[in-house]
C-alpha positions as CSV (number, residue, x, y, z in Angstrom):
1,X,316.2,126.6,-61.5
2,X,314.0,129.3,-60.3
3,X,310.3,129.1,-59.9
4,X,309.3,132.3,-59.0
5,X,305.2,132.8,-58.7
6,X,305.7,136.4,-57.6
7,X,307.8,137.4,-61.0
8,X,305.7,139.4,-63.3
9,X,305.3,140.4,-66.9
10,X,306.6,143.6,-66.4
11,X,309.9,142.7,-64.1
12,X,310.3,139.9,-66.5
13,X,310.7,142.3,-69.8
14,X,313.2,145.0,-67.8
15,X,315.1,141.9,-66.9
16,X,315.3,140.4,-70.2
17,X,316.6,144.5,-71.1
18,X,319.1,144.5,-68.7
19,X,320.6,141.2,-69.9
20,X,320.6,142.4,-73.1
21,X,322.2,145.7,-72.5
22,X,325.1,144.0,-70.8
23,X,325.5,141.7,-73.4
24,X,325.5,144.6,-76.4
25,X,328.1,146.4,-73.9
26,X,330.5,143.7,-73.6
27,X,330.1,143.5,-70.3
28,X,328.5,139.5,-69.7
29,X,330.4,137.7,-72.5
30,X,330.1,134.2,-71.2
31,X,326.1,132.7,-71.9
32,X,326.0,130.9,-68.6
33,X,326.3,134.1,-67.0
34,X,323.7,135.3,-69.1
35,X,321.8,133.1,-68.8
36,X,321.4,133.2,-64.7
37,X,320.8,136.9,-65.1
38,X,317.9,136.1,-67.0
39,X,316.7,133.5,-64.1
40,X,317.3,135.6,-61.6
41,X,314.5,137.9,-60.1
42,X,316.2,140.6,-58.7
43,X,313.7,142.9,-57.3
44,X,312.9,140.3,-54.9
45,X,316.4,140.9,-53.2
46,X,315.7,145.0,-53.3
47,X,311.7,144.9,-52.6
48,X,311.8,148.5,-51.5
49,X,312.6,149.5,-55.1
50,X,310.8,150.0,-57.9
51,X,310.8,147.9,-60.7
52,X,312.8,150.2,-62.7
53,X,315.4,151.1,-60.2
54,X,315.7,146.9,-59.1
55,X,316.5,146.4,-63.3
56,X,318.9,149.6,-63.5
57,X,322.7,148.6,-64.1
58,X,323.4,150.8,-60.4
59,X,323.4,149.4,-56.8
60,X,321.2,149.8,-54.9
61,X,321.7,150.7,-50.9
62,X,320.3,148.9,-48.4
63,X,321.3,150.2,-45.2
64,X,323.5,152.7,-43.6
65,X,325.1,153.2,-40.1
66,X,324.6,156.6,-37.8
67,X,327.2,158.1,-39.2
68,X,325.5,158.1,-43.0
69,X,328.1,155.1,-43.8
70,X,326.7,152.6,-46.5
71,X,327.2,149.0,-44.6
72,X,325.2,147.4,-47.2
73,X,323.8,146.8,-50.7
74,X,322.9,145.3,-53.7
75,X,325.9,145.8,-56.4
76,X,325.4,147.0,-59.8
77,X,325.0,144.2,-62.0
78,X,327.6,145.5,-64.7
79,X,330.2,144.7,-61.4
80,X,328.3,141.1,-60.4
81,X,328.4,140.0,-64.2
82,X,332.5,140.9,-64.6
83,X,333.3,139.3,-61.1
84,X,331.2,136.2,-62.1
85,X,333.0,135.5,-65.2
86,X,336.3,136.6,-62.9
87,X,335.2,133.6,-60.9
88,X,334.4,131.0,-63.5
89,X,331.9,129.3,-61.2
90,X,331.4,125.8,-63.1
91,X,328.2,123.4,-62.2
92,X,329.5,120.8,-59.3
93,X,331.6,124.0,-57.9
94,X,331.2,125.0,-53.8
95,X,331.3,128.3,-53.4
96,X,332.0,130.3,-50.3
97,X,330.2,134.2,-50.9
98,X,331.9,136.7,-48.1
99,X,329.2,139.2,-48.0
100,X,325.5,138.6,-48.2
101,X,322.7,140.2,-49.7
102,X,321.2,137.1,-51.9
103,X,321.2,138.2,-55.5
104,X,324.7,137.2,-55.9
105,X,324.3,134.3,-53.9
106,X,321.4,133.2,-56.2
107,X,323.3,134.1,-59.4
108,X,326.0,131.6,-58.0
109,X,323.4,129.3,-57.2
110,X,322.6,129.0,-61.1
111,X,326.1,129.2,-62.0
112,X,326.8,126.3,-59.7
113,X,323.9,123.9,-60.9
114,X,321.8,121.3,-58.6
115,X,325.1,119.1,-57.4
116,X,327.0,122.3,-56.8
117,X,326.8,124.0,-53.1
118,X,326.8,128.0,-52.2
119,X,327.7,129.6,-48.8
120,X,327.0,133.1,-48.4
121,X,328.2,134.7,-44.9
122,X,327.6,137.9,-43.6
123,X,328.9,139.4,-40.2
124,X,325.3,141.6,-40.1
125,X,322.2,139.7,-39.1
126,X,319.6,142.4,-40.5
127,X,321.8,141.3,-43.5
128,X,321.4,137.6,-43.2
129,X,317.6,137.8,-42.1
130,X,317.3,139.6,-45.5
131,X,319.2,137.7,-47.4
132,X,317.3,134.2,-46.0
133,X,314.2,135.5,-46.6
134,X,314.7,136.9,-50.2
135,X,316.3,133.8,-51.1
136,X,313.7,131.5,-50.1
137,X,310.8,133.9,-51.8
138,X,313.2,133.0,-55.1
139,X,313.3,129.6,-55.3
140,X,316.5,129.3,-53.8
141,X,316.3,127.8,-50.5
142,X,319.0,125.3,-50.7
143,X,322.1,128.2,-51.0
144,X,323.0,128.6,-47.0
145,X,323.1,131.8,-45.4
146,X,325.7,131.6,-42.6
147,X,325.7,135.1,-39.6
148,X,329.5,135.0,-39.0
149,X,332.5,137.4,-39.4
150,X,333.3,136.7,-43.1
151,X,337.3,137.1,-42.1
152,X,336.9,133.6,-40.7
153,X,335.0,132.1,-43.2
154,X,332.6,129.3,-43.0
155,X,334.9,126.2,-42.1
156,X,332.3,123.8,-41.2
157,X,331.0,123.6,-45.3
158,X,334.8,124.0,-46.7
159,X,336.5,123.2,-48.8
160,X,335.3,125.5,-51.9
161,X,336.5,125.5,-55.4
162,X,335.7,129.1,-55.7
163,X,335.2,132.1,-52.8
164,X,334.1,135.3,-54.1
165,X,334.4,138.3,-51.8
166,X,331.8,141.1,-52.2
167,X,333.0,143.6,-50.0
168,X,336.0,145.4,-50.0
169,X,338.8,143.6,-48.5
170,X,342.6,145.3,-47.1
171,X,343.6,141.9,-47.2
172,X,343.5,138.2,-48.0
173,X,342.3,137.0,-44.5
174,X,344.4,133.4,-43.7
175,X,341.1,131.2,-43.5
176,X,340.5,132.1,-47.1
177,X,343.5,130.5,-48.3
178,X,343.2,127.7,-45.6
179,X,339.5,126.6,-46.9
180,X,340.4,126.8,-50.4
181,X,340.8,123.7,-52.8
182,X,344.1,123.5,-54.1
183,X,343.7,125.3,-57.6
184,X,340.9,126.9,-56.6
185,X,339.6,130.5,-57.2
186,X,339.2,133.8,-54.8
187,X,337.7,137.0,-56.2
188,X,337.9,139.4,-54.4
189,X,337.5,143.6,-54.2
190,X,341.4,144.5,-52.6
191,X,342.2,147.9,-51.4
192,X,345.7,149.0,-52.6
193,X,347.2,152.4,-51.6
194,X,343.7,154.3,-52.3
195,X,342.5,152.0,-55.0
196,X,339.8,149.1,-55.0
197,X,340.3,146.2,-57.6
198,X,338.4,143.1,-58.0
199,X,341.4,140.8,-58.7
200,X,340.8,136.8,-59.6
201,X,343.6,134.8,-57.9
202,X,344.4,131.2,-57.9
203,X,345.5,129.2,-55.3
204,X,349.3,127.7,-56.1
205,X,351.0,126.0,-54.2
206,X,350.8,128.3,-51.2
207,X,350.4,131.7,-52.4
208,X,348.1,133.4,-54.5
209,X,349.1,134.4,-58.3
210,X,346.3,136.9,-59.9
211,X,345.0,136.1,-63.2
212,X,342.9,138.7,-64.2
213,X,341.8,142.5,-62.4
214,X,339.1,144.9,-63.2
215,X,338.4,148.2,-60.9
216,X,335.2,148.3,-58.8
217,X,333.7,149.5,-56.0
218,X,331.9,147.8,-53.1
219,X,330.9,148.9,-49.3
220,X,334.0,147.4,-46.8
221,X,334.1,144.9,-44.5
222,X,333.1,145.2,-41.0
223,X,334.5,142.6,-38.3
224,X,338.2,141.6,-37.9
225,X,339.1,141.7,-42.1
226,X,337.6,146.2,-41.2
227,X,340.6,148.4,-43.1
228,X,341.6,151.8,-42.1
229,X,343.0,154.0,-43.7
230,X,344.8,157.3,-42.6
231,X,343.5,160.9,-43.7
232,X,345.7,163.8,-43.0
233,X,343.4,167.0,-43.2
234,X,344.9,169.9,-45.3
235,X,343.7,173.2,-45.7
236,X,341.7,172.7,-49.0
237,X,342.2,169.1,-49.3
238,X,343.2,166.0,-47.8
239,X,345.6,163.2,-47.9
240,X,344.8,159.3,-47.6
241,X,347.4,156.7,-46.8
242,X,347.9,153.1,-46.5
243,X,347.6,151.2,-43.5
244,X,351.5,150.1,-43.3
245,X,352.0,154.0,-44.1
246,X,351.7,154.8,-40.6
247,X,355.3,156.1,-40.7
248,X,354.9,158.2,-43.4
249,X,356.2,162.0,-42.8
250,X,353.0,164.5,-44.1
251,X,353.2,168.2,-44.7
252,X,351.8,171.0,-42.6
253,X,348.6,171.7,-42.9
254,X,348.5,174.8,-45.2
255,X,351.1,173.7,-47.8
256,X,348.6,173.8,-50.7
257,X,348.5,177.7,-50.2
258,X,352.4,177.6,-50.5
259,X,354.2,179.3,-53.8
260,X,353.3,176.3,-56.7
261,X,355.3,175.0,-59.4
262,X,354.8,172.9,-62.3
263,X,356.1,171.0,-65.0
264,X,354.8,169.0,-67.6
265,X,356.0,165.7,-68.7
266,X,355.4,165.3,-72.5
267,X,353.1,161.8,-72.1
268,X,349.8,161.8,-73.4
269,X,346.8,160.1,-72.5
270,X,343.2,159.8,-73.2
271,X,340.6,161.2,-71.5
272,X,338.7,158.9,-70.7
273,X,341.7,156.2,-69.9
274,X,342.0,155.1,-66.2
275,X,344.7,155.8,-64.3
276,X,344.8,153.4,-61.7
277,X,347.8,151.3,-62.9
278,X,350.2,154.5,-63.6
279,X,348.7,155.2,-59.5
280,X,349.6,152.2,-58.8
281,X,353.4,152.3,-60.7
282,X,353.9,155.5,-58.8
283,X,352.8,153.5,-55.6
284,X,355.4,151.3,-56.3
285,X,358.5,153.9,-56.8
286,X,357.6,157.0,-54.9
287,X,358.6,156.8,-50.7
288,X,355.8,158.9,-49.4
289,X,353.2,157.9,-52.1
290,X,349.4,159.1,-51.2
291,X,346.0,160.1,-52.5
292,X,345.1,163.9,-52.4
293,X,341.3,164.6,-52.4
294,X,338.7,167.9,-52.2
295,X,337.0,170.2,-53.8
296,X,339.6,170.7,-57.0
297,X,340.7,167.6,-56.9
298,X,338.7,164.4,-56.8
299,X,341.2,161.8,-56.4
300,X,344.6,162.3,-57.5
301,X,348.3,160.4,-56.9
302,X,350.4,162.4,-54.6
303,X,353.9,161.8,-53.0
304,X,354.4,164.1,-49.8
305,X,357.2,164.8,-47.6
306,X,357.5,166.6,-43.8
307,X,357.7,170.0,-45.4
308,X,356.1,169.7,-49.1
309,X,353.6,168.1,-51.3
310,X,353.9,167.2,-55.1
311,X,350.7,165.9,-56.9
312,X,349.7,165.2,-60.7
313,X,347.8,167.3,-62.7
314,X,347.1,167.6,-66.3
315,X,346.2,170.3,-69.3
316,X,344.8,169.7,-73.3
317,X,346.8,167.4,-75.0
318,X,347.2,167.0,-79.1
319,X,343.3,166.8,-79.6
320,X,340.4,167.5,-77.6
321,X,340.3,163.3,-76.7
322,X,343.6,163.3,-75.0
323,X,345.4,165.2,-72.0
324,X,349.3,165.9,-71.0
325,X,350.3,164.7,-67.9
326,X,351.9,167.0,-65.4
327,X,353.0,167.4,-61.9
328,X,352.4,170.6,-59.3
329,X,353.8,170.8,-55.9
330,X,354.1,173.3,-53.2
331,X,357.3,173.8,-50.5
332,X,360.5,173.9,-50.4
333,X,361.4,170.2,-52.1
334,X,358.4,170.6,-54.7
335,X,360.8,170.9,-57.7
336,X,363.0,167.4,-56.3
337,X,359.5,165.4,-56.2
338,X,358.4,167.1,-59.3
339,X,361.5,165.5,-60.6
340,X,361.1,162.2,-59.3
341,X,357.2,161.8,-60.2
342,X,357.4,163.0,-63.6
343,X,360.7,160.5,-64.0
344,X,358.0,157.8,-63.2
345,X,355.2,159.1,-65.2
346,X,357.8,158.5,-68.5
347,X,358.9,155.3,-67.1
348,X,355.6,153.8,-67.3
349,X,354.3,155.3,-70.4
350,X,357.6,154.0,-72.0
351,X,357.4,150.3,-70.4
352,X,354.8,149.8,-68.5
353,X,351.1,150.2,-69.6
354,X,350.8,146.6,-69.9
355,X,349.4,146.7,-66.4
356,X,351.0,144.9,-63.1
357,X,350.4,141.4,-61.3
358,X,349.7,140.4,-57.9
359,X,350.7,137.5,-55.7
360,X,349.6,136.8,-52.0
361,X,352.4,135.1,-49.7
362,X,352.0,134.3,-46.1
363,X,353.4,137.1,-44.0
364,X,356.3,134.7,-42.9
365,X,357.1,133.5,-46.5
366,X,359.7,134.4,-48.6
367,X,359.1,137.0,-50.7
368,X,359.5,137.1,-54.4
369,X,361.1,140.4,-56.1
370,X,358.4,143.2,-56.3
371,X,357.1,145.8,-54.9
372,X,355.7,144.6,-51.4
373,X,352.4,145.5,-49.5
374,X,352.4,145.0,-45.9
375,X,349.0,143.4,-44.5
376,X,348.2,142.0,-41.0
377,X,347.9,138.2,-42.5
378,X,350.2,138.5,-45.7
379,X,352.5,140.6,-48.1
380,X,350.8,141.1,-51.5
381,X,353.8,141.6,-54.3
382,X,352.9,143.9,-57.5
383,X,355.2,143.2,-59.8
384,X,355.8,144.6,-63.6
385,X,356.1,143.1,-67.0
386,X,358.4,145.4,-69.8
């Protein structure tokens, strides 16, 4: 659909290059998607980049508060491509984007076809202004840029078949659900104790049920749907917790230099396997779950108590491509929630590495069995399968 008089040879070629490199990857696997990254110009919606960095499979940052916070950007297309297909956008569809910046809004737009509709609403109007402008120098005038808090939505042009969410959310704001079609689609990046996932649910009955996850990144929401999470400063380190973990004893401050144990627990992995779901698992079972961070350790599952700190850690497994999985702590419980993390770590090696689900209820619904998530709006239930 695009008639772009501004694209050029060159932009064209490293377009065509990126297209094919996230086809040979495996990344884009359905041809429509394709197909409107090859329409798409996308150094018009980054025009302070070069021509190789706008074509790069990276993001690209586009502005950042006082405190050196990224509030906005254009996200790596290897992200855009898997929450596209996440979000099945078919031709006829309207779709509601929370989160401006135009290239996915215009990627949508080709998705969606001529008798289609796409809202994209952004709570920053530097953001907006942007997104208008690069938009309409792309051919794609028709997709409407809304300046609103995205927590709300855009009610006046609902209801949408699909709403895709490109910030990172702490929860499922209530408009969402309220301006969906029944059976319709919300993608969206969810922070879960530490962890962002961009999770496809659909809308049934009243709650959400999550058909399909992948792990991302994105910058978070500002406005109302803002999350906040907890950091409890240790001497080299830090811990992070959840929102709803406000209650949540914490050790003192120097435990890490305390007298360390460790143990290891006999389940191998691969090194380059992602962790997030056995993060998640622990989430689930360990009172006290958090994330420890710093200089040793980049991002690591934790479980903590008022006087001690246990943590995982791991050494060289069977080969050089895999790694045991262990667990250190430090005070005078260490050995109890050694115990009980490494208990967990074999649990979910030995039933669980299928990966968990997610539904979304209302926060005055009834609950189904799982493991339940406190948010302001709603309880989001992991559960398991054996």
């Amino acid at each position: 659909m695009t008639g772009v008089s501004s694209d050029s040879a060159p932009a064209e070629s490293l377009r065509t290059a990126l297209v094919q490199q996230l086809v040979a990857t495996g990344t884009i696997r359905d041809e429509r998607v394709a197909a409107a990254f090859a329409a798409v110009p996308r150094h018009l919606f980054v025009p302070q980049a070069s021509l190789d960095i706008a074509y790069a499979d990276d993001v690209v940052l586009m502005k950042q508060n006082e405190a050196g916070v990224v509030t906005s950007s254009v996200s790596q297309p290897s992200i855009v491509a898997l929450m596209l297909q996440q979000a099945a956008i078919r031709p006829g569809d309207r779709v509601l984007e929370i989160g401006s910046g135009g290239y996915n809004a215009a990627l949508m737009r080709e998705l969606a076809g001529p008798h289609g509709a796409v809202t994209s609403v952004d709570i920053d109007p530097e953001v907006t202004d942007r997104a208008r402008e690069s938009l309409d120098e792309a051919g794609y005038g028709d997709v409407a840029v809304v300046r609103a808090d995205g927590a709300f939505g855009v009610p006046e042009r609902a209801p949408y078949d699909r709403i895709v969410v490109t910030v990172t959310a702490w929860d499922i704001a209530s408009a969402w659900m309220q301006q969906l079609r029944p059976g319709g689609r919300i993608v969206v990046p969810l922070r879960l104790r530490g962890q962002t996932r961009a999770i496809a649910f659909d809308l049934v009955g009243d709650h959400l049920e999550s058909r399909s996850t992948t792990v991302c990144g994105f910058v978070s929401m500002q406005g109302a749907g803002a999350d906040y999470e907890r950091l409890v400063p240790l001497q080299e380190g830090g811990l992070t917790f959840d929102e709803d973990q406000e209650g949540e004893p914490h050790p003192q401050y120097d435990v890490l230099t305390l007298p360390a144990e460790q143990t290891w627990s006999g389940v191998e992995v691969h090194r380059e396997e992602p962790l997030l779901d056995l993060y998640l698992w622990l989430a689930s079972k360990l009172p006290g779950y958090c994330v420890l961070s710093g200089e040793e350790w980049s991002w690591v599952a934790a479980v903590a108590t008022a006087d001690s700190l246990a943590y995982l850690t791991s050494r060289s497994g069977r080969d050089e491509a895999h790694v045991e999985l262990g667990c250190r702590g430090h005070g005078p419980h260490a050995s109890q929630l050694i115990g009980h993390m490494l208990d967990q770590v074999q649990s979910w090696d030995a039933k669980h590495r299928r990966g968990p689900a997610f539904q979304v209820h209302a926060s005055n619904a009834v609950l189904p069995p799982g493991f339940h998530i406190a948010r302001r709006h709603s309880y989001i239930t992991v559960t398991w399968e054996e």
